[in-house]
C-alpha positions in Angstrom: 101.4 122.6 99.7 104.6 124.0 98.8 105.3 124.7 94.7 109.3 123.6 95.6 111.2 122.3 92.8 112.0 118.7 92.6 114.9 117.0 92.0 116.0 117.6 87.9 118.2 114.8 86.6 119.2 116.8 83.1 119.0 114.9 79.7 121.9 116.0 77.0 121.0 116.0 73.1 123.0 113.0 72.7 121.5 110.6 75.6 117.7 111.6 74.3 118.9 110.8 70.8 120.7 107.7 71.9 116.9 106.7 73.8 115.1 108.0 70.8 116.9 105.9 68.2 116.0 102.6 70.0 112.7 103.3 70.2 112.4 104.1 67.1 114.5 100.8 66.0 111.6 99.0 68.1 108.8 100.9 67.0 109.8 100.0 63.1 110.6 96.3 63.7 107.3 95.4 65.8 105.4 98.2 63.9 103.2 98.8 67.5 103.8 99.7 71.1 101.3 97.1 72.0 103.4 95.2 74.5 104.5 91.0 73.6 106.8 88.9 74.9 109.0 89.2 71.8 108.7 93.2 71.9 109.8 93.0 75.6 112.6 91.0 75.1 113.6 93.7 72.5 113.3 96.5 75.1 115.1 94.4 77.4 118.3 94.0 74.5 118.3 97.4 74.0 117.9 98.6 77.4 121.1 96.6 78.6 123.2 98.6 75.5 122.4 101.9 77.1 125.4 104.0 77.7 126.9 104.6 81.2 125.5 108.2 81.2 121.8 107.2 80.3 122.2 104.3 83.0 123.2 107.0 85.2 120.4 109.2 84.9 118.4 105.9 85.6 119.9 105.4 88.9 117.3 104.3 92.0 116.0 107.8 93.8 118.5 108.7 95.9 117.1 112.3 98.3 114.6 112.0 101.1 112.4 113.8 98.2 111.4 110.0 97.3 111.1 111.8 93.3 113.2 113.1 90.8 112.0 114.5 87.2 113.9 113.3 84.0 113.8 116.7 81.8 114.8 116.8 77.9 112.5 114.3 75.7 110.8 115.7 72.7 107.1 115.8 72.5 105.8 117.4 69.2 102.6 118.5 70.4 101.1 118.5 66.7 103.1 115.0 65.7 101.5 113.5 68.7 97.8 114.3 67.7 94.6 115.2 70.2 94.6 113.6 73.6 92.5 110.5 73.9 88.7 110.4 74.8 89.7 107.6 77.1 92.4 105.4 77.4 90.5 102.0 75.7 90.4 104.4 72.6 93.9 105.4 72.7 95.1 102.6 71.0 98.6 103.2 69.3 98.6 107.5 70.1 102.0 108.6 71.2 103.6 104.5 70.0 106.9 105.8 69.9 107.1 107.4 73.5 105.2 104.4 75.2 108.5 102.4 74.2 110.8 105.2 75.2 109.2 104.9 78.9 109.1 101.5 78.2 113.2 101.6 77.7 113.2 104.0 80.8 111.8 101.3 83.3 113.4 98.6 82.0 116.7 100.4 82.7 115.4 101.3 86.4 113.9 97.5 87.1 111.2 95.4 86.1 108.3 96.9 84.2 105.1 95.9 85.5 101.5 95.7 84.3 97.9 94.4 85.3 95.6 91.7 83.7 93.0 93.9 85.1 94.0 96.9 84.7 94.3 99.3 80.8 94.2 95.3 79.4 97.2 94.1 80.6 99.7 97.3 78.9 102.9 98.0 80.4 102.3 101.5 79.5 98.7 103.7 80.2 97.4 106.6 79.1 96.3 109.0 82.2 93.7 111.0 80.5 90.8 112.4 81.9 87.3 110.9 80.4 83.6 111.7 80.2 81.8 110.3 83.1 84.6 109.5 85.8 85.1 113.3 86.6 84.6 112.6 90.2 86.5 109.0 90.8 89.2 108.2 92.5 91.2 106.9 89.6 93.4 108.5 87.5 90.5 109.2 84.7 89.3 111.9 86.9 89.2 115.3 86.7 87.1 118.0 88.8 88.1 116.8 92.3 91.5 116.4 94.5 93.0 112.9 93.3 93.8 111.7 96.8 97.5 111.7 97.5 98.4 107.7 97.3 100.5 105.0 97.1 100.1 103.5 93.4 97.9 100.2 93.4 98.6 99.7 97.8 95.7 97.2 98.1 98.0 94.8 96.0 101.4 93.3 97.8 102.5 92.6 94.1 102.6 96.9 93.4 105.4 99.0 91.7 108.3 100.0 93.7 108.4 103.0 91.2 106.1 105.0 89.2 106.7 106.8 86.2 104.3 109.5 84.8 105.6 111.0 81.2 104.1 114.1 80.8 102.2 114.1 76.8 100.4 117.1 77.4 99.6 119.7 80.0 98.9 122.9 78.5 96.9 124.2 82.1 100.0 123.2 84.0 97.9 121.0 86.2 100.4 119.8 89.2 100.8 116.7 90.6 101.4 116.0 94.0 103.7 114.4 95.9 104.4 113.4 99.8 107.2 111.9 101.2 107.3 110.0 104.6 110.9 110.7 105.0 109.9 114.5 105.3 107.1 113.8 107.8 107.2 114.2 112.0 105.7 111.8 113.9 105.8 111.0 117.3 106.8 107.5 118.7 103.8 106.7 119.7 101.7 107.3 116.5 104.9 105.4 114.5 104.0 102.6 117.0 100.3 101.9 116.4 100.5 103.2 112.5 103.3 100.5 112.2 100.5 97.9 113.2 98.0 96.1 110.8 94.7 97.3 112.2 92.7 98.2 108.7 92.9 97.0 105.1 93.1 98.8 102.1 90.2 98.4 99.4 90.7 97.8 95.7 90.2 101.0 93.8 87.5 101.8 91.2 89.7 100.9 88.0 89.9 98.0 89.2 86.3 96.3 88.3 87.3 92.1 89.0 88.4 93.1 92.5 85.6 93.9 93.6 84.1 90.9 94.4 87.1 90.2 96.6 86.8 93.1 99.0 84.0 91.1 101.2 85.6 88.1 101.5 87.7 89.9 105.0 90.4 91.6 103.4 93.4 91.7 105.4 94.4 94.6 107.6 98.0 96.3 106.5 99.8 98.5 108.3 99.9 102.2 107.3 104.0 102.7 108.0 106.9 100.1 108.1 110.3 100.7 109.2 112.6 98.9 107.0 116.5 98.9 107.3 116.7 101.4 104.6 114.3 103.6 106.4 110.1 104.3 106.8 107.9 102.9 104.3 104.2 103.8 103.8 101.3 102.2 102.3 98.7 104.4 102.0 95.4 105.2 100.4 92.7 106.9 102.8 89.9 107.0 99.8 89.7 103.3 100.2 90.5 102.2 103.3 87.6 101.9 105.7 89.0 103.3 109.0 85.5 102.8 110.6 86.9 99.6 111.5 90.2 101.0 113.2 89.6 102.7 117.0 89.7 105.8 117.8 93.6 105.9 119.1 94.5 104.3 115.7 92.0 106.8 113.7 93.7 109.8 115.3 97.2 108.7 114.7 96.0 108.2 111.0 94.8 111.3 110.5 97.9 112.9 112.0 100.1 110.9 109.6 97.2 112.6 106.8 98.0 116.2 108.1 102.0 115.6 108.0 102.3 114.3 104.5 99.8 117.4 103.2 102.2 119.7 105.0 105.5 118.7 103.5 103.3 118.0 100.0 104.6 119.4 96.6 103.0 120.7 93.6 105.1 119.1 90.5 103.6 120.6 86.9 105.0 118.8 84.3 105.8 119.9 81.0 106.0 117.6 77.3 109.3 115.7 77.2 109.6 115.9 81.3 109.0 112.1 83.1 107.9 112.2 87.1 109.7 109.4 88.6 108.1 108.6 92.0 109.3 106.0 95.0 106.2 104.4 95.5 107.7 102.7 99.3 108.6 106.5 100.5 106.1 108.9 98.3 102.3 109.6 98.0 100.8 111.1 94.8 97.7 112.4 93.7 96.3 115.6 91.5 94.9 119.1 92.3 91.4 119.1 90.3 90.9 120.9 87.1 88.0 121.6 84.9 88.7 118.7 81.6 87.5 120.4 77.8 87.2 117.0 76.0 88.5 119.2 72.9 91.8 117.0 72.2 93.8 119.5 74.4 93.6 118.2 77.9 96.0 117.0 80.0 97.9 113.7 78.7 100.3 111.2 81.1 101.6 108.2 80.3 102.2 105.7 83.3 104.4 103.1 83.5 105.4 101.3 87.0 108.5 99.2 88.0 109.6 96.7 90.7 113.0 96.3 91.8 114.4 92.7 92.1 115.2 91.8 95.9 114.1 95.2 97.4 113.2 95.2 101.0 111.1 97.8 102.1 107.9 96.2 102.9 107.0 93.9 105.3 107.7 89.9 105.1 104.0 89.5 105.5 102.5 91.1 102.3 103.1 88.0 100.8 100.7 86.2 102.0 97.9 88.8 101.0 95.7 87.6 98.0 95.8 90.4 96.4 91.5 90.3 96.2 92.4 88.2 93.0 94.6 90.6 90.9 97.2 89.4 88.9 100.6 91.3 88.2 102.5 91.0 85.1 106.0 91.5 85.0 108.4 92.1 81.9 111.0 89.5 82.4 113.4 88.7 79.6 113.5 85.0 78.6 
């Protein structure tokens, strides 16, 4: 895993003020970051005032990186008060900069939540919490967080994912793959570009469950679009026992490839991860949590993008195992 740096798109004093004072104009109208349909049409209005140079830094990921960080928000550590236990008792900590990420994806696309996922919130707090240590969510803590794509049982997932770095006083990295860095041979580009296995529902997902006997359809682990490869991948819940062994080996060579050309991104307050969710797989090194009010704090917001084309014409017939997405249209 190489510690390279990624992509920096810069905020100036003026652009984070210019973000800062419509949240804030939000924040004091609706007096909560809990998400409605009037609040989102507010974030919508403001979002479309956004200067050119704000829309700028917003622009779609544009390297073969798949990611870029947006650097310069202000996180007052104190202001913000002790990380969460858990995000169901987070309830309005850090308001303010869930509607400035808010404003960030709604400048970049569609924000885009889950009925059965954080209740329904456009924005999540990625904290890690007392009994889920060893998951595969992100509430975890003391093991490797799988390098993913976000939510890839679901044909309804986020074409982007944003993680705003809260607090991270252990420097705890993130990781990050991209397919466009990767070297695979034709042949393994060939069966991998096949459906042969599905992928699972993970664990924060409860209501899914149910869903995942009732023969989930296989996916295929790569697609070549016309703007280039695509992935969908999550090997902690995708039962390869049901692939052969041609179609397991190529899998696990596609495994080895995206942990080669892997990076470790550490986030400090005020910086905002910004991950292509078609081209890049993410997960976490582990770390040992306190539970003191100091750990490590994200919030998460994801994003479709009207009329993108980078999966394959057959996702939408998938059910989804019964999960509904939300998305943040304006009226």
């Amino acid at each position: 895993m190489s510690t390279a740096a990624a992509p920096v798109r810069q905020l100036d004093a003026h652009t984070v003020g210019e973000l800062r004072r419509a949240a804030e104009k939000i924040l004091t109208e609706f007096g909560t970051s809990a998400t409605s349909r009037p609040l989102l049409e507010r974030v919508a209005q403001q979002a479309g005032e956004f200067s050119q140079t704000l829309r700028h830094h917003c622009r779609p990921v544009d390297t073969a990186d798949g990611l870029f960080v947006l650097r310069g928000l202000e996180i007052d550590d104190e202001a913000v008060g002790p990380t969460p236990a858990d995000w169901a008792s987070a309830g309005g900590s850090g308001a303010l900069h869930d509607i400035e990420l808010l404003l960030l994806a709604t400048a970049m696309g569609t924000p885009l939540a889950w009925e059965g996922q954080q209740d329904g919130r456009f924005v999540h707090n990625i904290v890690p919490s007392p009994g889920h240590e060893t998951e595969q969510t992100g509430a975890s803590s003391t093991v490797l967080l799988s390098p993913h794509t976000e939510d890839a049982f679901h044909p309804g997932r986020a074409h982007l994912l944003m993680l705003g770095c809260m607090r991270n006083h252990d420097s705890i990295a993130t990781t990050a793959a991209s397919i466009r860095r990767v070297r695979l041979s034709d042949e393994d580009i060939d069966l991998l570009t096949r459906p042969a296995v599905p992928i699972l529902p993970d664990d924060a997902y409860a209501d899914a469950q149910g869903y995942a006997a009732e023969a989930p359809p296989p996916v295929p682990a790569l697609y070549a679009s016309d703007e280039g490869m695509t992935l969908r991948f999550d090997p902690a819940y995708t039962p390869l026992e049901g692939a052969d062994e041609e179609y397991r080996a190529a899998y696990g060579r596609l495994e080895a490839e995206l942990s080669r050309v892997s990076v470790a991104v550490s986030l400090s307050p005020g910086e905002v991860l910004v991950v292509d969710n078609d081209l890049v797989v993410h997960g976490r090194v582990p770390f040992a949590p306190r539970y003191d009010g100091t750990d490590r704090w994200l919030k998460r917001a994801s994003v479709r993008i009207p009329g993108r084309l980078t999966r394959p014409p057959a996702e939408a017939r998938e059910h989804g195992y019964g999960q509904a997405a939300l998305e943040a249209r304006a009226a």
